[in-house]
Structures are given as C-alpha cells and as structure tokens.
ZASEZA-558909 format. One record per atom (N, C-alpha, C): x, z, y; chain; residue in three letters; residue number from 1. Coordinates in Angstrom, 3 decimals. Layout:
BEGIN
+----------+----------+----------+--------+---------+-----+
|       px |       pz |       py | cadena | residuo | num |
+----------+----------+----------+--------+---------+-----+
|        X |        Z |        Y |      A |     ALA | NUM |
...
+----------+----------+----------+--------+---------+-----+
//
This chain:
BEGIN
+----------+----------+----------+--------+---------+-----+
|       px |       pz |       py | cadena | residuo | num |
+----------+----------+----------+--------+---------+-----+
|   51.309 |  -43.406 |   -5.114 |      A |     UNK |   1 |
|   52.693 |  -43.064 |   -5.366 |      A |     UNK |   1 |
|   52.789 |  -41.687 |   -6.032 |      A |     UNK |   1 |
|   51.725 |  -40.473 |   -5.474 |      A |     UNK |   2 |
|   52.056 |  -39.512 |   -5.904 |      A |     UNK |   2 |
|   50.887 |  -38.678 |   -6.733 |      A |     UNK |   2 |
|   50.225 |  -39.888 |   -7.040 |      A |     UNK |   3 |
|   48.661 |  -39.736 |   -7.434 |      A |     UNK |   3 |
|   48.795 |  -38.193 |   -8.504 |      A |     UNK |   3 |
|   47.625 |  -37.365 |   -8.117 |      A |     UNK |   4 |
|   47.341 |  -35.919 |   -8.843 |      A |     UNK |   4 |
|   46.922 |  -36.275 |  -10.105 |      A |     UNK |   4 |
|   46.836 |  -35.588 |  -11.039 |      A |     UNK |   5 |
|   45.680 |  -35.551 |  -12.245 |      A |     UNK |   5 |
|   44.878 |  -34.930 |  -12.161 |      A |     UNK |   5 |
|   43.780 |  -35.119 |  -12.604 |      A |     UNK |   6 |
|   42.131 |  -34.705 |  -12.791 |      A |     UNK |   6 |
|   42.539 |  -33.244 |  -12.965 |      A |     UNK |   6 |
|   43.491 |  -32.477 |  -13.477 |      A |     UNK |   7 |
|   43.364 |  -31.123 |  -13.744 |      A |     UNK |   7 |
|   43.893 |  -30.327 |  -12.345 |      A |     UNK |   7 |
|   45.273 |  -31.676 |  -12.138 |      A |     UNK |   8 |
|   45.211 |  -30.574 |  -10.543 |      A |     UNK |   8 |
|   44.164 |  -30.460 |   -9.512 |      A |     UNK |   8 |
|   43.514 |  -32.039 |   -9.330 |      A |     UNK |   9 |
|   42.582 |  -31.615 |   -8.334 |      A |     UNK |   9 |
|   41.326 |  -30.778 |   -9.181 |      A |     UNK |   9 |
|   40.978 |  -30.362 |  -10.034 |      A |     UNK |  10 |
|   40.361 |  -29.282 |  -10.247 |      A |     UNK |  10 |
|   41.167 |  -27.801 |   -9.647 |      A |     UNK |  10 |
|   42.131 |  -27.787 |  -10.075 |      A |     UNK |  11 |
|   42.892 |  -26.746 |   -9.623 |      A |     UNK |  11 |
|   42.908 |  -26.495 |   -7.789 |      A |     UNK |  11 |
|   43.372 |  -27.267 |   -7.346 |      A |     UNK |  12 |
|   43.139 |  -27.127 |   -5.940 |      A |     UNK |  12 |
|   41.780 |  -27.032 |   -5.122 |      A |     UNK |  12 |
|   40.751 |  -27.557 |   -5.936 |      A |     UNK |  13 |
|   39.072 |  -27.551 |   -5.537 |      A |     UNK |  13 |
|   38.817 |  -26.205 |   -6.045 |      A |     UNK |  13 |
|   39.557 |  -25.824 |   -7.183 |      A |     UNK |  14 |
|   39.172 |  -24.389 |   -6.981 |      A |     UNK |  14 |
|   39.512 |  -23.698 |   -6.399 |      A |     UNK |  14 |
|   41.304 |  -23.198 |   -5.836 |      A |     UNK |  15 |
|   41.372 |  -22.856 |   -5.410 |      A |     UNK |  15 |
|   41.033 |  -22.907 |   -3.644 |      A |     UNK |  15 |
|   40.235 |  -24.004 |   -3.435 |      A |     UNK |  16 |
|   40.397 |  -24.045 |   -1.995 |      A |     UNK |  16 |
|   38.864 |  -23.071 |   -1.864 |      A |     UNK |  16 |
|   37.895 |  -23.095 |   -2.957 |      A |     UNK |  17 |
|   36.765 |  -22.616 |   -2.865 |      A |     UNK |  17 |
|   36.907 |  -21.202 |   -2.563 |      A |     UNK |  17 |
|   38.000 |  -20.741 |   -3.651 |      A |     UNK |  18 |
|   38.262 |  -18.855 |   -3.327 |      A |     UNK |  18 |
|   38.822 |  -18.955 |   -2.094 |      A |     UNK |  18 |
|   39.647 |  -19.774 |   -1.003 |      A |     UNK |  19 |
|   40.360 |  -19.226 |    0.172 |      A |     UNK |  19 |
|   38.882 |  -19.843 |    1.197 |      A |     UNK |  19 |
|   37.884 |  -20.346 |    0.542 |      A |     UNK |  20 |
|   36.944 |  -20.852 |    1.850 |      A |     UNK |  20 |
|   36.069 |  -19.162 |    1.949 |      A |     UNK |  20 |
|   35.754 |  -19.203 |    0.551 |      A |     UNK |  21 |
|   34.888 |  -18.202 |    0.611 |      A |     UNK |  21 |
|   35.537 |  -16.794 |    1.263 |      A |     UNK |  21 |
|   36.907 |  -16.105 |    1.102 |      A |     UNK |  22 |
|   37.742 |  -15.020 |    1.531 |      A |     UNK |  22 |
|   37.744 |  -15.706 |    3.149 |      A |     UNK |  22 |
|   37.817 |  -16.767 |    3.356 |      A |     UNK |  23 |
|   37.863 |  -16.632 |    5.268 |      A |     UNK |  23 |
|   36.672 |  -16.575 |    5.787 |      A |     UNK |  23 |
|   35.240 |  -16.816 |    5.318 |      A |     UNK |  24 |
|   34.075 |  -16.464 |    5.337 |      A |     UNK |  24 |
|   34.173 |  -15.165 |    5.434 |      A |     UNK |  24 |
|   34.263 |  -14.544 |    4.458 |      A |     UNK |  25 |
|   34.312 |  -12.877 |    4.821 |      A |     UNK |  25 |
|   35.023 |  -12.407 |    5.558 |      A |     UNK |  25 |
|   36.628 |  -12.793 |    5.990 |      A |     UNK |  26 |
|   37.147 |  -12.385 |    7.254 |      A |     UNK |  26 |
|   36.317 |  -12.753 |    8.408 |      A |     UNK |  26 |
|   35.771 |  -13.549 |    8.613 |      A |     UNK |  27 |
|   35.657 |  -14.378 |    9.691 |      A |     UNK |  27 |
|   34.185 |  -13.300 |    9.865 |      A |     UNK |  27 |
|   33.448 |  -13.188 |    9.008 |      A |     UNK |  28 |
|   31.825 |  -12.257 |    8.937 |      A |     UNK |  28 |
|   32.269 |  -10.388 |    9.491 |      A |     UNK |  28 |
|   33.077 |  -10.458 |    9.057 |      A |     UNK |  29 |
|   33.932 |   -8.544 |    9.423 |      A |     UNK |  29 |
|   34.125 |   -9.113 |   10.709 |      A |     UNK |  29 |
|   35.502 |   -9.723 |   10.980 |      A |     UNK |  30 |
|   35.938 |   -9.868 |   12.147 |      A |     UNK |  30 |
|   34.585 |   -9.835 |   13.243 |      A |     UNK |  30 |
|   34.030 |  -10.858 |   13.039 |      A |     UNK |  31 |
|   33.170 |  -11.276 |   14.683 |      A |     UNK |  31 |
|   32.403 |  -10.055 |   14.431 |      A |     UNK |  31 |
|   32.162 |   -9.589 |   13.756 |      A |     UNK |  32 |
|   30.747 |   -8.843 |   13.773 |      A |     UNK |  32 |
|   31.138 |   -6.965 |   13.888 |      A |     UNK |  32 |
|   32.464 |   -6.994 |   14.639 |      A |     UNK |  33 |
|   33.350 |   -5.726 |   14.801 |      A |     UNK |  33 |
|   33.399 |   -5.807 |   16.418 |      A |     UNK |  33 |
|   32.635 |   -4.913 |   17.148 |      A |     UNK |  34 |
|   32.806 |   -4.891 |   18.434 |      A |     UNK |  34 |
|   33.875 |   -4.247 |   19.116 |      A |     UNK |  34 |
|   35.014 |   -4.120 |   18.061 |      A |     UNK |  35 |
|   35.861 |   -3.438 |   18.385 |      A |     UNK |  35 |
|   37.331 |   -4.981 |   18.828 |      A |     UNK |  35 |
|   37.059 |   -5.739 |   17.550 |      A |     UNK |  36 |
|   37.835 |   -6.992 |   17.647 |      A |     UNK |  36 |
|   36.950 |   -8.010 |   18.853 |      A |     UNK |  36 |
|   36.107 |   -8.017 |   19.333 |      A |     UNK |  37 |
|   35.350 |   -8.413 |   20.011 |      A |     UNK |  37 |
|   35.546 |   -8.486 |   21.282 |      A |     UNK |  37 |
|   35.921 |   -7.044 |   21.535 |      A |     UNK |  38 |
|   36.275 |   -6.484 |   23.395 |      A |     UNK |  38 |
|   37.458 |   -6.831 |   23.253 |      A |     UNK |  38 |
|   38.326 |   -6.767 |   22.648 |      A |     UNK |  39 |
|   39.829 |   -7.362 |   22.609 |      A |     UNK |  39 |
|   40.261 |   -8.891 |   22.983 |      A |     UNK |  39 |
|   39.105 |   -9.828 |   22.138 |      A |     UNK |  40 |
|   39.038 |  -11.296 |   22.120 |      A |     UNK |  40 |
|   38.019 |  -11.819 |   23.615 |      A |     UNK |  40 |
|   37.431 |  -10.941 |   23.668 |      A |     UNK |  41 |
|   36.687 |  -11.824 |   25.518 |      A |     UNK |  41 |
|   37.257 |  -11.553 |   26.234 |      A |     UNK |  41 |
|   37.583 |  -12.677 |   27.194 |      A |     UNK |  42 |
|   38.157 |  -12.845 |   28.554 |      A |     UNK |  42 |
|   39.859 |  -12.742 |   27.880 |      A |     UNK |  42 |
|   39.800 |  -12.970 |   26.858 |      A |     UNK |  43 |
|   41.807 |  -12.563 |   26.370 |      A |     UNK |  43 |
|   42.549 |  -13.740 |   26.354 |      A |     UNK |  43 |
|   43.304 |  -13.989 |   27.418 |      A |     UNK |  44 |
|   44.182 |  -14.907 |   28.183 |      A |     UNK |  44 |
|   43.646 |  -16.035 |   29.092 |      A |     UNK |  44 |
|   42.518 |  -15.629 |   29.467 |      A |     UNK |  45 |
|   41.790 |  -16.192 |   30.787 |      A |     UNK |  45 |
|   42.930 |  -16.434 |   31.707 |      A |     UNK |  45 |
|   42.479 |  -17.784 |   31.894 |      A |     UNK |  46 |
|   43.684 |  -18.338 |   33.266 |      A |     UNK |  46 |
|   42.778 |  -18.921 |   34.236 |      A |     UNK |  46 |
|   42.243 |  -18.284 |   35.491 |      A |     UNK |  47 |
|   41.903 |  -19.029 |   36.215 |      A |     UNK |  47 |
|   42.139 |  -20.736 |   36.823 |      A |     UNK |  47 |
|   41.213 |  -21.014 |   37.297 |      A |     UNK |  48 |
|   41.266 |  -22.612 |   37.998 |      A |     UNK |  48 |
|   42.583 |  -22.420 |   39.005 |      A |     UNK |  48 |
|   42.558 |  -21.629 |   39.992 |      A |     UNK |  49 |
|   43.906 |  -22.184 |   41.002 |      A |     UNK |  49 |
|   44.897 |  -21.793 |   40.143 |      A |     UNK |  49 |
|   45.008 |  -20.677 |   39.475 |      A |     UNK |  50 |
|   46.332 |  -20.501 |   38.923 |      A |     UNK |  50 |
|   46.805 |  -21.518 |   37.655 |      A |     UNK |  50 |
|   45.851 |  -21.844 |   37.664 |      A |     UNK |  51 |
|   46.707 |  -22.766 |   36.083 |      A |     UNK |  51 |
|   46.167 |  -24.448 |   36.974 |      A |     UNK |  51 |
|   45.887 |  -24.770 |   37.938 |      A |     UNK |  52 |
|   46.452 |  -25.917 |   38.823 |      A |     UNK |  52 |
|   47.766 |  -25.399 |   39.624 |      A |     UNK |  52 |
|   48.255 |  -24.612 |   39.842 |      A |     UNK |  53 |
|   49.508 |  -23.933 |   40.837 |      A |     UNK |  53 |
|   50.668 |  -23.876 |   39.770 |      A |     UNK |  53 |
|   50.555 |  -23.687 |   38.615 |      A |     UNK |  54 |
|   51.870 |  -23.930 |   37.596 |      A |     UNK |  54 |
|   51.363 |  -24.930 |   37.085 |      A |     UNK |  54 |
|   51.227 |  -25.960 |   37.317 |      A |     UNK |  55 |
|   51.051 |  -27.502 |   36.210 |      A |     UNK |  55 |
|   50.797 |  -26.966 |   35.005 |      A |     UNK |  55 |
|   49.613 |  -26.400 |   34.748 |      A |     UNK |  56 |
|   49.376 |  -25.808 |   33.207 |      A |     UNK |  56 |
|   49.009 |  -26.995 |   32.159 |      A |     UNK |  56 |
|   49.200 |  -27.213 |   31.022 |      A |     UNK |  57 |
|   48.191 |  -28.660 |   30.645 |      A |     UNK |  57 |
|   48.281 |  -28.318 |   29.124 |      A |     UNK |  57 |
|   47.549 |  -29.287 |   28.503 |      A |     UNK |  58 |
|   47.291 |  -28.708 |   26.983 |      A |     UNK |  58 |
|   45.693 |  -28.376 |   27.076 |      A |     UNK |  58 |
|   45.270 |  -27.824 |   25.988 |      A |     UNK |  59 |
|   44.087 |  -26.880 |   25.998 |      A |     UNK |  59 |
|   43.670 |  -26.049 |   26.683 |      A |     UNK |  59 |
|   44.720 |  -25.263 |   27.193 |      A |     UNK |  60 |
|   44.316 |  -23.697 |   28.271 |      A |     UNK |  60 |
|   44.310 |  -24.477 |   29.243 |      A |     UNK |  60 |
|   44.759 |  -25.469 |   29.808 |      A |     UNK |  61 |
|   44.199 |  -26.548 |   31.467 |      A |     UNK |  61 |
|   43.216 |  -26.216 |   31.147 |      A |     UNK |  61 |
|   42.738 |  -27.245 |   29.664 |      A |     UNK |  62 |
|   40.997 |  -27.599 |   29.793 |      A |     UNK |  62 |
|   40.471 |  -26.797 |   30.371 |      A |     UNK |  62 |
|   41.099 |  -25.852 |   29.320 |      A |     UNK |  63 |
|   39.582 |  -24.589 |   29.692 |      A |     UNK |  63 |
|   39.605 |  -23.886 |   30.736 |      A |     UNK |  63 |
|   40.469 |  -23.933 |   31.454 |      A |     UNK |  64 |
|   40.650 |  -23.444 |   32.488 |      A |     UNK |  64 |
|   39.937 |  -24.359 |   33.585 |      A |     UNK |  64 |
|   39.339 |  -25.450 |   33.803 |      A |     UNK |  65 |
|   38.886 |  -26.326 |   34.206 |      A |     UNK |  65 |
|   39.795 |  -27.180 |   34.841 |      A |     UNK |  65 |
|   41.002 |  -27.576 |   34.513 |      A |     UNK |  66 |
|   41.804 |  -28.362 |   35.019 |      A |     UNK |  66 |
|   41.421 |  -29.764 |   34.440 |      A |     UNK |  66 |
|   41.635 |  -30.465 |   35.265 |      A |     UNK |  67 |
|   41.102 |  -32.113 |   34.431 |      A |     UNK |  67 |
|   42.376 |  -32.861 |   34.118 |      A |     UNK |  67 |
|   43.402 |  -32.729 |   34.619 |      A |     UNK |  68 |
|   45.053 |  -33.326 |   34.146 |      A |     UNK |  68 |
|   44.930 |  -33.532 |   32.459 |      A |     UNK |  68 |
|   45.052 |  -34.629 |   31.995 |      A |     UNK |  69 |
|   45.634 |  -34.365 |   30.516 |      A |     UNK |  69 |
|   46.353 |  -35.673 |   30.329 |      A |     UNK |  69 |
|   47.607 |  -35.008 |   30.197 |      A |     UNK |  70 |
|   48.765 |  -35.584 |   30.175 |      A |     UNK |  70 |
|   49.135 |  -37.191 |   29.186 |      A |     UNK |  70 |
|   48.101 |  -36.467 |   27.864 |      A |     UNK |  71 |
|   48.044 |  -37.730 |   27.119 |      A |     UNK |  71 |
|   47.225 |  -39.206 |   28.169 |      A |     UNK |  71 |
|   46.527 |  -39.112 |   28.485 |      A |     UNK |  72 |
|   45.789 |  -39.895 |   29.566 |      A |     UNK |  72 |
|   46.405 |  -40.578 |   30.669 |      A |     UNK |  72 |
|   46.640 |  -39.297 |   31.612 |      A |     UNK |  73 |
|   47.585 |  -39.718 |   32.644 |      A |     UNK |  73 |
|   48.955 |  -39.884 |   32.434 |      A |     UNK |  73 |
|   49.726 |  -39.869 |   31.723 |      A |     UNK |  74 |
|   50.953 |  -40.008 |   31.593 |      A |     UNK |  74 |
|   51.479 |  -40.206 |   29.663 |      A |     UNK |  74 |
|   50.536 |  -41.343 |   29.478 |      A |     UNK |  75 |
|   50.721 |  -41.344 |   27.717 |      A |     UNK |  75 |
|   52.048 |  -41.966 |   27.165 |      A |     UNK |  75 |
|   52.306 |  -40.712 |   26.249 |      A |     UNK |  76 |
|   53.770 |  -41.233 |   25.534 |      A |     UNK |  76 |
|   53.816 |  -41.630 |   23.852 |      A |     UNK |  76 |
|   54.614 |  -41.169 |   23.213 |      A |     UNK |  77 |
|   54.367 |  -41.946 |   21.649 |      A |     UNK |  77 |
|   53.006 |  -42.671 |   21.104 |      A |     UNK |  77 |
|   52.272 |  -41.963 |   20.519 |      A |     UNK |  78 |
|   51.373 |  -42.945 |   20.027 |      A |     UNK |  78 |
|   49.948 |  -42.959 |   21.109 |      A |     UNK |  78 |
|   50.208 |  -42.116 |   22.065 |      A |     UNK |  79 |
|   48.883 |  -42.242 |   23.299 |      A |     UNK |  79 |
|   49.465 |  -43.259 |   23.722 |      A |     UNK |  79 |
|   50.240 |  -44.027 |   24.090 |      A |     UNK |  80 |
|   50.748 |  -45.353 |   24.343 |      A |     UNK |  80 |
|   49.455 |  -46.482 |   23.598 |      A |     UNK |  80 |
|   49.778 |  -46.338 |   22.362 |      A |     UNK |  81 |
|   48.825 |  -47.041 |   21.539 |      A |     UNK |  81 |
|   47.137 |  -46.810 |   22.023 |      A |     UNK |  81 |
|   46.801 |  -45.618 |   21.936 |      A |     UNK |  82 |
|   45.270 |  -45.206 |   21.898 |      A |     UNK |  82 |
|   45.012 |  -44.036 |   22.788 |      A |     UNK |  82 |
|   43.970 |  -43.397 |   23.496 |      A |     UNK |  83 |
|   43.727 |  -42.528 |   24.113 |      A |     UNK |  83 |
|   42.574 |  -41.476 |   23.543 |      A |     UNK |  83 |
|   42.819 |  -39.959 |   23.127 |      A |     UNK |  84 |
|   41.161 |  -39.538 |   22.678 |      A |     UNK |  84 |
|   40.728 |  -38.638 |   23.905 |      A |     UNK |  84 |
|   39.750 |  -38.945 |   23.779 |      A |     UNK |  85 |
|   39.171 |  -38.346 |   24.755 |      A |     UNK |  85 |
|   38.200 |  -36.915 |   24.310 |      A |     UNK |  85 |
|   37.538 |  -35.420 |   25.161 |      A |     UNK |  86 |
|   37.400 |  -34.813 |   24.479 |      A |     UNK |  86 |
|   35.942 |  -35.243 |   23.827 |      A |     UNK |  86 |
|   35.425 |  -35.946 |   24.622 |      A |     UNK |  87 |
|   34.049 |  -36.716 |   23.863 |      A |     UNK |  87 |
|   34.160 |  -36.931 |   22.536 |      A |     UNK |  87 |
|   35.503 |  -37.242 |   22.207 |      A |     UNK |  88 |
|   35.548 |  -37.882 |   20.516 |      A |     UNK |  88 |
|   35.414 |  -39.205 |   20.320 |      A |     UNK |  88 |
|   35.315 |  -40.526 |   21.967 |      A |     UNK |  89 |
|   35.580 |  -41.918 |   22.113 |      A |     UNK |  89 |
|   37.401 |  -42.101 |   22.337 |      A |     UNK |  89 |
|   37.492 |  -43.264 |   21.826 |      A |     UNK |  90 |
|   38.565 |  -43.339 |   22.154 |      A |     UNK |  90 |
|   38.829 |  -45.474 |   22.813 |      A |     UNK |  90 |
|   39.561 |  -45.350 |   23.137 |      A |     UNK |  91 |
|   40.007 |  -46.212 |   24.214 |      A |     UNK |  91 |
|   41.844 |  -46.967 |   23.990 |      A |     UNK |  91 |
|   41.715 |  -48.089 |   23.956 |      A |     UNK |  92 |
|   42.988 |  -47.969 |   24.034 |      A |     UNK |  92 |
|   43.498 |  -47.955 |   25.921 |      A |     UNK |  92 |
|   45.124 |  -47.670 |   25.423 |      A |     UNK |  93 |
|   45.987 |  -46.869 |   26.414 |      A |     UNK |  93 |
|   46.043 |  -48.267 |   26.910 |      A |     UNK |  93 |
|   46.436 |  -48.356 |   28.304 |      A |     UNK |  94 |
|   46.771 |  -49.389 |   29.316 |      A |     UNK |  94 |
|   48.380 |  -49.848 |   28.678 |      A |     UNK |  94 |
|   48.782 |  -50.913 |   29.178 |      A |     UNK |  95 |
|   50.228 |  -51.242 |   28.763 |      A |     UNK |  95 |
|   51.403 |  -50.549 |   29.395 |      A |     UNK |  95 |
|   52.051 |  -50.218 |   28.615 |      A |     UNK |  96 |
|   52.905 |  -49.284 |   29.385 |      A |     UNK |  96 |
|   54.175 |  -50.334 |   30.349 |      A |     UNK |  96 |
|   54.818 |  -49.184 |   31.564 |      A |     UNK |  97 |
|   54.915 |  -50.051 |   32.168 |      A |     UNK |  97 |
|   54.576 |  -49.549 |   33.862 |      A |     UNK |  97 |
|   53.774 |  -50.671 |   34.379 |      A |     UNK |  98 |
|   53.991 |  -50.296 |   36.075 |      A |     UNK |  98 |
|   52.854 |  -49.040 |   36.480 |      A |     UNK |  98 |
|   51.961 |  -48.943 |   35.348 |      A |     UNK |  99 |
|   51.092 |  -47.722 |   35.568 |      A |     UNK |  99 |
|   51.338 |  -46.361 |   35.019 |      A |     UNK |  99 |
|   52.400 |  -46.636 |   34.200 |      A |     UNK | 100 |
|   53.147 |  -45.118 |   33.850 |      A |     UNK | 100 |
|   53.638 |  -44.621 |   35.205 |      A |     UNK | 100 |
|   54.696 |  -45.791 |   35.313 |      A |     UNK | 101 |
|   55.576 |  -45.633 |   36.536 |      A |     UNK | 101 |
|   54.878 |  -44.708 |   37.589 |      A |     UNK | 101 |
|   53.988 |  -45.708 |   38.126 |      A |     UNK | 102 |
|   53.539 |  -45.562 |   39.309 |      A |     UNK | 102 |
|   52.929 |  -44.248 |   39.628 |      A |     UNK | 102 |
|   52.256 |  -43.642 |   38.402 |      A |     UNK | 103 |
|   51.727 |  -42.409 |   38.387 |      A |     UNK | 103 |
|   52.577 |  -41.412 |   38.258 |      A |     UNK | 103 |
|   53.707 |  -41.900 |   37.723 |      A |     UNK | 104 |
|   54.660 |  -40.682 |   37.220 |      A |     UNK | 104 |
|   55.499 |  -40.566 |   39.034 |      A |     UNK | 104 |
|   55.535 |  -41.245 |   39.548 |      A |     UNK | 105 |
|   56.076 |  -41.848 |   40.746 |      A |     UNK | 105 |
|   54.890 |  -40.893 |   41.894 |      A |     UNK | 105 |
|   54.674 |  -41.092 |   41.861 |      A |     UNK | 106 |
|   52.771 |  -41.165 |   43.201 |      A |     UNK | 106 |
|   52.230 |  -40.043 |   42.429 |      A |     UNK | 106 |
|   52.434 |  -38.856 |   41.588 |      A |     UNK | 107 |
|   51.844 |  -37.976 |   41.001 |      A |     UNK | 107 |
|   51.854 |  -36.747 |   41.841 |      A |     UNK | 107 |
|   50.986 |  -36.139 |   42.204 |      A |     UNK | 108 |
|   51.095 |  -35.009 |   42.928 |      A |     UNK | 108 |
|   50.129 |  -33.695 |   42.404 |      A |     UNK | 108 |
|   50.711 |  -32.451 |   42.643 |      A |     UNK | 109 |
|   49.580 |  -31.316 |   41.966 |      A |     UNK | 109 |
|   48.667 |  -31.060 |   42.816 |      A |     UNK | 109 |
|   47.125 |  -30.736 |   42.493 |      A |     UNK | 110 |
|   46.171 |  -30.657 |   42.920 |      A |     UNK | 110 |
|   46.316 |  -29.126 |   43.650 |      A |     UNK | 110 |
+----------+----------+----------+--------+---------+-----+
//
C-alpha cells in the first residue's frame, strides 16, 4: 500500500547506520564512566516483600522476584489469544471465561 522506493530505503539504511553507530559511542562513554555507573547500580531496587506488599507487576515484579504476571494470570486483549512467556515459548491462553473468573475471584496477595 505504502511501498518505499529503492532511494528511500537507501536513505533510511543510511541513516539508521549514522544513529547505530552515534549510540555505540554513547553507549561506549556512558558504561565505561564510573561516575554514570555508581548512579545506575542498585537505582530503583525494589525488594521481594515490598514489591509483593503493593501488588507491583510489570517488569520491576520480575525483577524484583515476584512471579505474578498479569498477562498469564489474568490475560486480557490479545493475551486472551496467546501467552509469552519470559523463555521466549509461547502457549496459547486458556478460554476465557470460568478461569479468568475464578482467579480474578479466589486471587489473593502473596
């Protein structure tokens, strides 16, 4: 429908090459600055009870070692359809229905 021409995708392959190579060099300064370094470790660490004690969920659960993920246990728009898991398998979602319910029902915080 919105097919490019040969000159734009030259244009965009080039330009994506100058913004790969410029975040390479941010990215080579940055980590390698022990100044940006001490700033970034341990920076917004959420412990295990505290981020099970506010229903934390998303990414910072994960890492926080919370195992809740909401897409899973309680799947809505297209996790309905499919489930990913952080393995990178995926599964389809159960039928929605008496096991939404029931969990959303019978759900309690750890």
């Amino acid at each position: 429908m919105y097919d490019l021409t040969e000159g734009a995708v030259k244009k965009i392959t080039e330009n994506l090459l100058i913004v790969q190579k410029d975040i390479a060099e941010i990215n080579d300064f940055m980590f390698s600055s022990t100044s940006v370094m001490t700033r970034l470790e341990a920076t917004g660490k959420v412990h295990y009870k505290w981020a099970s004690e506010i229903g934390m969920v998303g990414p910072a659960a994960r890492a926080s070692g919370v195992k809740t993920d909401v897409r899973q246990d309680f799947p809505y728009g297209a996790y309905r359809e499919i489930i990913h898991y952080a393995s990178g398998t995926h599964k389809p979602a159960p039928e929605p229905g008496a096991r939404d319910q029931k969990k959303a029902v019978n759900y309690k915080r750890p």
